[in-house]
C-alpha positions in Angstrom: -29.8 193.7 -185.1 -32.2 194.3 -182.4 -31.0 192.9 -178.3 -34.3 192.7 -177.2 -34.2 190.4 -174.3 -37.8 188.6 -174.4 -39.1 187.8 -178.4 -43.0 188.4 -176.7 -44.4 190.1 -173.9 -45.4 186.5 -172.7 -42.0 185.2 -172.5 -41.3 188.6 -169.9 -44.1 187.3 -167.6 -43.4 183.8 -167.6 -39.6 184.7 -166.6 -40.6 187.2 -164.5 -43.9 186.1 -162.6 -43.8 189.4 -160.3 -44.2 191.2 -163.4 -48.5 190.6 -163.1 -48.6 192.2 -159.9 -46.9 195.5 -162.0 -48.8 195.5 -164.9 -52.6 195.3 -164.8 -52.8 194.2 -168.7 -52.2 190.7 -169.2 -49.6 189.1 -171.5 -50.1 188.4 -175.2 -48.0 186.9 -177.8 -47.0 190.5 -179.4 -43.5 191.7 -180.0 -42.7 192.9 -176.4 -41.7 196.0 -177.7 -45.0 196.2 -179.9 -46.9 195.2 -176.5 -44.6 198.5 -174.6 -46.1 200.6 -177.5 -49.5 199.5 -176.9 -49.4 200.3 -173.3 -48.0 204.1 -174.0 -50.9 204.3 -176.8 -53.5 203.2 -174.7 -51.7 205.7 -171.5 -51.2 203.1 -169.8 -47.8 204.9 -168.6 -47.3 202.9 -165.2 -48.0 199.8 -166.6 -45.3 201.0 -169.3 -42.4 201.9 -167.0 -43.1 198.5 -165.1 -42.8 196.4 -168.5 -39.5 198.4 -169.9 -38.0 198.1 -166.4 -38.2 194.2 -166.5 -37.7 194.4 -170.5 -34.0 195.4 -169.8 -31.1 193.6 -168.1 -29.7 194.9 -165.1 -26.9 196.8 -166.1 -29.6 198.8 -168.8 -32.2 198.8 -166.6 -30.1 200.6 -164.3 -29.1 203.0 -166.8 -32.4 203.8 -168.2 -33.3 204.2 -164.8 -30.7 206.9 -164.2 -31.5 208.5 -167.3 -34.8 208.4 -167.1 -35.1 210.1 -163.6 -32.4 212.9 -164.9 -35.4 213.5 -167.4 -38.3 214.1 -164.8 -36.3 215.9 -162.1 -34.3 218.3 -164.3 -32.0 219.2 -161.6 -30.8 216.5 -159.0 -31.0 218.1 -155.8 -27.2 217.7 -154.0 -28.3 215.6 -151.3 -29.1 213.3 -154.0 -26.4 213.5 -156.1 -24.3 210.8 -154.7 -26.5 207.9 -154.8 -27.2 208.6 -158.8 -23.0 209.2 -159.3 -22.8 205.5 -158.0 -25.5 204.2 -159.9 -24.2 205.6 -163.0 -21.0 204.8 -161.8 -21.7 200.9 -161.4 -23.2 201.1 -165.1 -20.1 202.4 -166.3 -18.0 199.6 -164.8 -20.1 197.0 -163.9 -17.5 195.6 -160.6 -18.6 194.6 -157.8 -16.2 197.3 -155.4 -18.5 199.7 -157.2 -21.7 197.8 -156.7 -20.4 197.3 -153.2 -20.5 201.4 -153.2 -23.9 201.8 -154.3 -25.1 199.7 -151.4 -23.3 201.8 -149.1 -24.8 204.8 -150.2 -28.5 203.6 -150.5 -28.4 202.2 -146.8 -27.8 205.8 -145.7 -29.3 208.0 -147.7 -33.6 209.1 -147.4 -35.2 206.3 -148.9 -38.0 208.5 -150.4 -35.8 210.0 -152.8 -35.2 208.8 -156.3 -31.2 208.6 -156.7 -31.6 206.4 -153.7 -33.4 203.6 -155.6 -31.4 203.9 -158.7 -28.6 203.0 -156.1 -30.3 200.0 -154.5 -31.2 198.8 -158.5 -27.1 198.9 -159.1 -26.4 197.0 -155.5 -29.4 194.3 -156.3 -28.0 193.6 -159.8 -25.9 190.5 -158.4 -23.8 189.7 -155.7 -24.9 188.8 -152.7 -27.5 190.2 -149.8 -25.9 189.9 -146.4 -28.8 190.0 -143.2 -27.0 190.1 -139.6 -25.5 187.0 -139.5 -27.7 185.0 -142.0 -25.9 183.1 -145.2 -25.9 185.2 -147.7 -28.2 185.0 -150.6 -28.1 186.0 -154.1 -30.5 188.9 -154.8 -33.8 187.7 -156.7 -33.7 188.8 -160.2 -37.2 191.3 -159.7 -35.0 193.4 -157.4 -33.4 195.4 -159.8 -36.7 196.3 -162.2 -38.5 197.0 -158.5 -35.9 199.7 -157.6 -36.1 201.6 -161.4 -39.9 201.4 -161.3 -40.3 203.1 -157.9 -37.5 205.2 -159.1 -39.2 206.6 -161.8 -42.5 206.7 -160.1 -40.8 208.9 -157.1 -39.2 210.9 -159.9 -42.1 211.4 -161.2 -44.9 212.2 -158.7 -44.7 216.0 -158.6 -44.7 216.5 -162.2 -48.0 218.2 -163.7 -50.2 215.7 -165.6 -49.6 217.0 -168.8 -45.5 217.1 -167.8 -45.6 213.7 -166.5 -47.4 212.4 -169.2 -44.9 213.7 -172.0 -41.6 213.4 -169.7 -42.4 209.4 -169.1 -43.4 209.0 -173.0 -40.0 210.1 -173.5 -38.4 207.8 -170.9 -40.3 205.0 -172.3 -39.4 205.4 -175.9 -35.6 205.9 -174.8 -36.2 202.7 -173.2 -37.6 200.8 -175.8 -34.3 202.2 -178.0 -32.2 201.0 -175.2 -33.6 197.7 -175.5 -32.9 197.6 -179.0 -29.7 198.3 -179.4 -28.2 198.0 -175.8 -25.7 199.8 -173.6 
C-alpha cells in the first residue's frame, strides 16, 4: 500500500505555497509521484529534488536528505561528520533531546557545508524556534524541505555534469521509493 503524502502534485502546492518559488513547472492534477517522474524525464533535476523534498514528511525528508547527500559526497569529510550523525540520529529516534542536538551542532558548524543543513532540517522538524528573548514560535512547516534541498544542492555542486546528473537520478528515485513505502 503506497504512503504517499499528497494524491496529486496540486494538492503538494496548495499545502505548501512556497513550493512555486522551487519549482518552475506548475502543478497539474498527475499522481505526484507520476509528476516527480516527469520532472527527472524532462531533466528537470532541481525542480525534482525540490518536489521530493516537500513530497516527504519531516522525519523522511530528513532521511532522504541524509542519504541522499551520502550518495553525492561519497566520503563525508570529518569536519562534517557530526552534523549528519545527529541528523541521522534524530531520524532514528525522532525526540526532541536529539532534535535539540542537531540544533546545537548546526548553530556551530560552517554553514556552507551539507551535513550542516541536514542538521538544521532535523532541528526545524517541530519544536519550537527560540530568538533572544522573543516567544517562541513553532518552526513553519517549509523549513525542513528548505534545509534538504540546499542540502542536496551543496552536496551536489562540485559533481561533473554527467555525475551529477546520474547521482541526483538516483537520489530522486530512492526518494520516490521512500515515499511509497515510508521510513
Amino acid at each position: 500500500m503506497s504512503k504517499v503524502r499528497f494524491v496529486t502534485a496540486q494538492a503538494l502546492f496548495d499545502t505548501f505555497p512556497m513550493a512555486s518559488t522551487k519549482i518552475s513547472v506548475p502543478p497539474t492534477e498527475d499522481f505526484s509521484l507520476d509528476f516527480l517522474r516527469d520532472l527527472v524525464s524532462q531533466e528537470k533535476l532541481d525542480d525534482a529534488v525540490a518536489f521530493c523534498a516537500y513530497l516527504l514528511g519531516r522525519r523522511e525528508g530528513v532521511w532522504w536528505g541524509c542519504r541522499s547527500v551520502r550518495r553525492l559526497l561519497g566520503t563525508i569529510p570529518d569536519a562534517d561528520a557530526g552534523a549528519l550523525q545527529a541528523a541521522e540520529a534524530w531520524v532514528k529516534n525522532p525526540e526532541p533531546e536529539l532534535r535539540q542536538a542537531a540544533q546545537e551542532i548546526a548553530t556551530r558548524a560552517d554553514q556552507d557545508s551539507a551535513t550542516t543543513w541536514l542538521a538544521l532540517a532535523a532541528a526545524w522538524s517541530g519544536g519550537a524556534l527560540v530568538f533572544g528573548r522573543a516567544a517562541p514560535i513553532a518552526p513553519p512547516p517549509e523549513l525542513t524541505p528548505h534545509a534538504a534541498i540546499v542540502a542536496i544542492a551543496l552536496a551536489a555542486r562540485f559533481l561533473a555534469p554527467e555525475e551529477r546528473t546520474a547521482r541526483l537520478q538516483a537520489c530522486i528515485e530512492d526518494g520516490a521509493a521512500l515515499a511509497e513505502s515510508g521510513l
